[in-house]
N, CA, C and O atoms as a DFTB+ gen file, in Angstrom:
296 C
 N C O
     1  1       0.815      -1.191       0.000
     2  2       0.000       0.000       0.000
     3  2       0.861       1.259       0.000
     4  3       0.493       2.129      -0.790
     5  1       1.899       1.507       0.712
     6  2       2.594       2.449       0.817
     7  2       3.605       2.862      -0.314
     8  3       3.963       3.995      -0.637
     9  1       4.114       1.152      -1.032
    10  2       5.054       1.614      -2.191
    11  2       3.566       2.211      -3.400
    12  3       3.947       3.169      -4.072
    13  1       2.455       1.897      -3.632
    14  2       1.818       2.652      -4.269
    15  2       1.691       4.161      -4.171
    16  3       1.659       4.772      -5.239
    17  1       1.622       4.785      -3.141
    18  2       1.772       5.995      -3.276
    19  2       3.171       6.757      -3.652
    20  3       3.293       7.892      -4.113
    21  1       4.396       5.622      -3.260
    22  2       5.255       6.589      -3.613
    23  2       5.457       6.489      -5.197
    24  3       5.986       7.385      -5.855
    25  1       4.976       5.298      -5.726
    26  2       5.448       5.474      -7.172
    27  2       4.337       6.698      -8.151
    28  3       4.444       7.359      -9.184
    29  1       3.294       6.472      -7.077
    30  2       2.143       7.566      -7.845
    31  2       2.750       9.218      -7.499
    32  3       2.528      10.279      -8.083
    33  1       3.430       8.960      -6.531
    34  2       4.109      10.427      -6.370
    35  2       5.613      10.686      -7.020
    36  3       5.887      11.849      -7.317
    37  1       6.349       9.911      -7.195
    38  2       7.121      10.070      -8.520
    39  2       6.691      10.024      -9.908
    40  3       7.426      10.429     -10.809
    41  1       5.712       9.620     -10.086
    42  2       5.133       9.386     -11.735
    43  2       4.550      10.430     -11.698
    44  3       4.478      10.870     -12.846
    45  1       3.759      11.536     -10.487
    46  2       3.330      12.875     -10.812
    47  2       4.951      13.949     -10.878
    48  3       4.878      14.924     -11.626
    49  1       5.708      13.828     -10.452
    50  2       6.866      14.274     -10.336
    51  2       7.492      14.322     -11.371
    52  3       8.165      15.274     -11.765
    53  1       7.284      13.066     -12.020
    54  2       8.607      13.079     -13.100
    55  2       7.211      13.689     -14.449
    56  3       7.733      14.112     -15.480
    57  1       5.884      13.720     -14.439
    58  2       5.192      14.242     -15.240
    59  2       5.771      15.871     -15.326
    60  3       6.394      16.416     -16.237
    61  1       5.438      16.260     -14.382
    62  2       5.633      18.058     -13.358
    63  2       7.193      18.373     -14.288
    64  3       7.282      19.311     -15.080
    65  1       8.165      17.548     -14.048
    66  2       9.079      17.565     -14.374
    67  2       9.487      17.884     -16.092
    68  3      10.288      18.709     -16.530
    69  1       8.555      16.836     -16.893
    70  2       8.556      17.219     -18.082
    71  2       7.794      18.187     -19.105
    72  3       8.100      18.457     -20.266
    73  1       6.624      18.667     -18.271
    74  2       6.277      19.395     -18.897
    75  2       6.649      20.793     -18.530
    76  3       6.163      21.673     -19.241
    77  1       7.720      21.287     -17.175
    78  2       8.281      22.165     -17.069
    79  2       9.763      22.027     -18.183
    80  3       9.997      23.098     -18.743
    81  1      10.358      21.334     -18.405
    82  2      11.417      20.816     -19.290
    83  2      11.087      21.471     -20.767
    84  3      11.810      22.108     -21.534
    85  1       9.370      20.963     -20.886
    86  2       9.418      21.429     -22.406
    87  2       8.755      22.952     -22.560
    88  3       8.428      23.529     -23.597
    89  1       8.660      23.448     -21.057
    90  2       8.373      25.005     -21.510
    91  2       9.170      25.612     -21.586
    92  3       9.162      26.499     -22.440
    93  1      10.564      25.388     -20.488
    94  2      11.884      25.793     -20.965
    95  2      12.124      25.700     -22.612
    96  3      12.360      26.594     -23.425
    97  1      11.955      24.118     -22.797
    98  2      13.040      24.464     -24.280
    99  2      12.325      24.969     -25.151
   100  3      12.821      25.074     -26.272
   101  1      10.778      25.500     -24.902
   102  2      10.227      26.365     -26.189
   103  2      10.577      27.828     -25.393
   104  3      10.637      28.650     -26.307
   105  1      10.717      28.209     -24.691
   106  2      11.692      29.774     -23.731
   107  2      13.024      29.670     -24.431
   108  3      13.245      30.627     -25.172
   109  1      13.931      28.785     -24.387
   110  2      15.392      28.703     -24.779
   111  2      15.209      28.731     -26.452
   112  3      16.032      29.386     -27.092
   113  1      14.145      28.030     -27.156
   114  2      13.991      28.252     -28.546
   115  2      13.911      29.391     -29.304
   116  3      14.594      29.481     -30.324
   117  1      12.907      30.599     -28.830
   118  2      12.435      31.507     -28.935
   119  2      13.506      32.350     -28.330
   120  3      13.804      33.071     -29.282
   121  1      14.465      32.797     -27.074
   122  2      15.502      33.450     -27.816
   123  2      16.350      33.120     -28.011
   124  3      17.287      33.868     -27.730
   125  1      16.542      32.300     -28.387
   126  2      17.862      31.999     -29.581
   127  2      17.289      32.532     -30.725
   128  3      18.060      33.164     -31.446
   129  1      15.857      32.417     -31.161
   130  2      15.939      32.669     -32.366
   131  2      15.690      34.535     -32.526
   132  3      15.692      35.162     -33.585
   133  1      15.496      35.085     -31.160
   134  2      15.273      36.254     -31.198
   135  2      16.291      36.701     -31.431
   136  3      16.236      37.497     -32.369
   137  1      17.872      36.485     -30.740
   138  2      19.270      36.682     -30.825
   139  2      19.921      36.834     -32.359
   140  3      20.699      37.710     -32.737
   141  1      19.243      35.463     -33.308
   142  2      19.326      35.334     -34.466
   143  2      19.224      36.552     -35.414
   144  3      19.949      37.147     -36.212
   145  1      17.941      36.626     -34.922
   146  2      17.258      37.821     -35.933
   147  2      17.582      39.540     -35.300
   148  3      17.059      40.431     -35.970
   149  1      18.155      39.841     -34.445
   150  2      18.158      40.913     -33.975
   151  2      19.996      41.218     -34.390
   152  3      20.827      40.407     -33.983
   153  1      20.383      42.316     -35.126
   154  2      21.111      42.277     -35.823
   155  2      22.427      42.878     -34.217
   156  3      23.575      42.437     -34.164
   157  1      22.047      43.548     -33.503
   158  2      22.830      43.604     -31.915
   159  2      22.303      43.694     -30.919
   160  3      22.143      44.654     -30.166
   161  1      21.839      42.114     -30.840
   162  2      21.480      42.370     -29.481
   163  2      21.912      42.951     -28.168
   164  3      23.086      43.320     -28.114
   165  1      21.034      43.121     -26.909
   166  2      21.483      44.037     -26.382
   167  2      22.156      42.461     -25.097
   168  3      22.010      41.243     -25.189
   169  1      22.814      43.269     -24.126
   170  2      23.491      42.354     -23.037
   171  2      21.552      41.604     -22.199
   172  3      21.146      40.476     -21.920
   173  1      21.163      42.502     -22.143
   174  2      19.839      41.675     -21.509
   175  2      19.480      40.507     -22.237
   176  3      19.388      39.392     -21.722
   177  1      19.303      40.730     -23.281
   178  2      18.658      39.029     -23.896
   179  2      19.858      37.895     -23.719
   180  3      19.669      36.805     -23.178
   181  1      20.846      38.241     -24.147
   182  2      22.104      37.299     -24.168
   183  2      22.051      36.948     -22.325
   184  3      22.035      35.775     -21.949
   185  1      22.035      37.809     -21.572
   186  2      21.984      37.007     -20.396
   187  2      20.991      36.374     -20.143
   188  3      21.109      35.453     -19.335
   189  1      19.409      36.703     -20.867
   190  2      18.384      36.168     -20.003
   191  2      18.431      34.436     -21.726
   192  3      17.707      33.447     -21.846
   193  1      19.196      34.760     -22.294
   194  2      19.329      33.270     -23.117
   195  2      20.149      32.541     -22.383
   196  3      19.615      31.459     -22.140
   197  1      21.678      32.677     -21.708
   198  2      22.306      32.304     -21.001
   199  2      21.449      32.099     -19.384
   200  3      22.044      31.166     -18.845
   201  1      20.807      32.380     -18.846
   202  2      20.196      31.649     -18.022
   203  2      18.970      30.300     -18.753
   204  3      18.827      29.087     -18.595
   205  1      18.309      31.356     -19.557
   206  2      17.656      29.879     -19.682
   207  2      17.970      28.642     -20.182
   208  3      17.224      27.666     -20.103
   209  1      19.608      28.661     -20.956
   210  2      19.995      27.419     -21.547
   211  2      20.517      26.533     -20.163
   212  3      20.366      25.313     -20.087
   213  1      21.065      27.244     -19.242
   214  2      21.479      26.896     -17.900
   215  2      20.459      26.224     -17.274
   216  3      20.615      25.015     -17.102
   217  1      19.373      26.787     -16.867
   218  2      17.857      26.349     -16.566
   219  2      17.528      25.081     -17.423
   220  3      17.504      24.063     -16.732
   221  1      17.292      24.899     -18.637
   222  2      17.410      23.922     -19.280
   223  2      18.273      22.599     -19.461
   224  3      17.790      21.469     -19.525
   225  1      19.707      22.935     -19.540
   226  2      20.768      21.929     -19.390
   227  2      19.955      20.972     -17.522
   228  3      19.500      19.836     -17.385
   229  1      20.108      22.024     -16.560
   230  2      19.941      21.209     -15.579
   231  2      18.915      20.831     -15.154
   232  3      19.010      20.146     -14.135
   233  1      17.454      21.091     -15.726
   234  2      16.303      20.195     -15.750
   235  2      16.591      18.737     -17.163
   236  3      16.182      17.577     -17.158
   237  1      17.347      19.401     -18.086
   238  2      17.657      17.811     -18.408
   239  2      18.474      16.886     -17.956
   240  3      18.085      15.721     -18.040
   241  1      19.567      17.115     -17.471
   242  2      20.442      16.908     -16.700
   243  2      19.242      15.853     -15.302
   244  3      19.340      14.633     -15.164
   245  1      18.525      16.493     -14.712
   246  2      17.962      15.702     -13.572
   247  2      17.087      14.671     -14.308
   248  3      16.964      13.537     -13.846
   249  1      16.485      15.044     -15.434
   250  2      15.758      14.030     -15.815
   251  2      16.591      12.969     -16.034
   252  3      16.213      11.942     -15.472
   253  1      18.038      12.840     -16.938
   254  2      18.583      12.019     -17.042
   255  2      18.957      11.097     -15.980
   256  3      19.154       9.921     -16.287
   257  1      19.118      11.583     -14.419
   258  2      19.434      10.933     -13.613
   259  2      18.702       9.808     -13.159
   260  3      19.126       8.708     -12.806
   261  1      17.114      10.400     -13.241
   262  2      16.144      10.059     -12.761
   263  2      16.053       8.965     -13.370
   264  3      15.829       8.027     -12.605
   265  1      16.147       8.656     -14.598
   266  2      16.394       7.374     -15.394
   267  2      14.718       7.333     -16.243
   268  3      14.167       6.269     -16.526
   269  1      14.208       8.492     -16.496
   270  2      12.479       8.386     -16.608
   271  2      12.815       9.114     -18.222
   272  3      13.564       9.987     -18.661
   273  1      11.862       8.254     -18.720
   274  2      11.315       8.934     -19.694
   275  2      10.308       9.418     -20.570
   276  3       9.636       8.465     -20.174
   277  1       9.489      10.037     -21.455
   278  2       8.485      10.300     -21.787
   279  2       7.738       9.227     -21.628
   280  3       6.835       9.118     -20.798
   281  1       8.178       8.191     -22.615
   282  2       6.643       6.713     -22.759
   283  2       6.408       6.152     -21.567
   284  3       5.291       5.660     -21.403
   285  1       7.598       6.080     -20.233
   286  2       7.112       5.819     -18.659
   287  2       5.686       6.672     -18.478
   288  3       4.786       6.394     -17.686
   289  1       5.715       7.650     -19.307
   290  2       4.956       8.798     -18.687
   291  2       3.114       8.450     -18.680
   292  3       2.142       8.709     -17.970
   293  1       3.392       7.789     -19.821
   294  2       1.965       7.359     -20.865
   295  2       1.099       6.347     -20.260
   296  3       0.094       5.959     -20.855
């Protein structure tokens, strides 16, 4: 009874987990491609792209640890 809840509370976890993952990498998508198209950008976007690739690397980074992946999810 008890290992049921914890796997139902990691399987909401590692859900939580990926769909914060993929709002990052459409955030990290969008400016990069703003960076692209903006002929000098200014120091604000380049830092706030440099955090979010950071933000990104280490939510994938934990997922990898976690050993979980999307079709677990399904």
């Amino acid at each position: 009874m008890l290992f049921r809840k914890k796997q139902k509370l990691r399987k909401q976890e590692n859900a939580h987990l990926f769909k914060y993952l993929e709002g990052q990498k459409e955030k990290l998508d969008s400016e990069k491609q703003l960076i692209q198209r903006s002929i000098d950008p200014s120091d604000d976007v380049l830092n706030r792209a440099k955090v979010s690739e950071a933000v990104y690397s280490f939510l994938l980074r934990e997922a990898r640890n976690q050993k979980v992946s999307k079709n677990e999810l399904r």
